[in-house]
N, C-alpha and C positions, 0 to 999 in steps of 0.2 A: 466550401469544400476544397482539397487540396487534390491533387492531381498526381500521377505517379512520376509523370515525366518532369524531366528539367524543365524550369521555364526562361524562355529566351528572353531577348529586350525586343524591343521592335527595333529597335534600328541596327542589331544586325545583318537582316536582310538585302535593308540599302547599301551597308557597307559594302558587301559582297558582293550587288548589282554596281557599286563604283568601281571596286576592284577591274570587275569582268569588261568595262568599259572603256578603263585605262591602259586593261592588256590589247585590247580591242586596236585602240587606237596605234599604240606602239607597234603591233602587227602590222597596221598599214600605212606607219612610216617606212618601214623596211623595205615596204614594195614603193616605195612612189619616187618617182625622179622630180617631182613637182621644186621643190626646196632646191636642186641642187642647180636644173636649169634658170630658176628666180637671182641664185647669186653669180652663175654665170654672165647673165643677163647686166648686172648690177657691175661685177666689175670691169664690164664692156666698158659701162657707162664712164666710169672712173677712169680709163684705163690704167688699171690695176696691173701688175704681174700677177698678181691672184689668181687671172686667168687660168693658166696652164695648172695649177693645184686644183682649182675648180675643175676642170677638164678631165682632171685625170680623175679625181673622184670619182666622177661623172661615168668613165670609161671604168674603172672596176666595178661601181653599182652595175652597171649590164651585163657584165663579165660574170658578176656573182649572181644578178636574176638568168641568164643563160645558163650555169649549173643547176639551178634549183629547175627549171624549166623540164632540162633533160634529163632529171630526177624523179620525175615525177612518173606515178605508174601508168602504165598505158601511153605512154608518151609515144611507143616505139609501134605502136596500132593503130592500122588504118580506122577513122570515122566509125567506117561499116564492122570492124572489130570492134571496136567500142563497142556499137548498139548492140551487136548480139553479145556480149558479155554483159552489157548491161541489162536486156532482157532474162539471161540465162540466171542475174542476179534478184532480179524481181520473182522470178520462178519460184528460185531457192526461198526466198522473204516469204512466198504467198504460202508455200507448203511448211511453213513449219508456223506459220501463223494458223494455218487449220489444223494441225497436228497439235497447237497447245489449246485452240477451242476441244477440239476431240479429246484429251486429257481432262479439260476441264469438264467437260461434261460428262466423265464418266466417273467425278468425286472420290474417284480412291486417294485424295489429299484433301486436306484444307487451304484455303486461298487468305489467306490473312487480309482482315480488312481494313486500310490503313484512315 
């Protein structure tokens, strides 16, 4: 019997779980100084001139993670502001999760069942 919907391959799934794992990774090249202090390190060893391009590297990756830093929301709020915006968000989360059981339990729609 045939089916109404499309039918996928199986391995587009994986593909899509590789994709997601590759952005993954490149996302946390962005953040890491690991690489940058290793060729540091390396053309110590050598005594390179490369140093000081390594350095400076090194000295805008912190530059550019201290913008993104003080970018971020709530940066500019005490701990204890935090928590209580963070509770005040849980609040909001809790009551409109009973507010869609309460919808749902009173049927005037259908729920599609997937």
């Amino acid at each position: 019997m045939a089916t109404g919907g499309p039918v996928r391959p199986a391995e587009e799934p994986e593909e899509e779980e590789e994709e997601d794992e590759a952005t993954e990774e490149e996302e946390e090249e962005v953040y890491t100084f690991l690489p940058l202090v290793h060729g540091i390190i390396k053309c110590m060893d050598k005594d390179s001139q490369d140093v000081y391009q390594e350095l400076n590297e090194l000295k805008n990756k912190f530059q550019s993670m201290r913008k993104l830093v003080s970018n971020m929301p709530g940066i500019d709020m005490s701990p204890e502001q935090q928590q209580k915006h963070l509770q005040n968000l849980r609040k909001q989360v809790q009551t409109k999760n009973d507010l869609l059981q309460k919808y749902k339990s009173l049927c005037m729609f259908e729920v599609p069942k997937e």
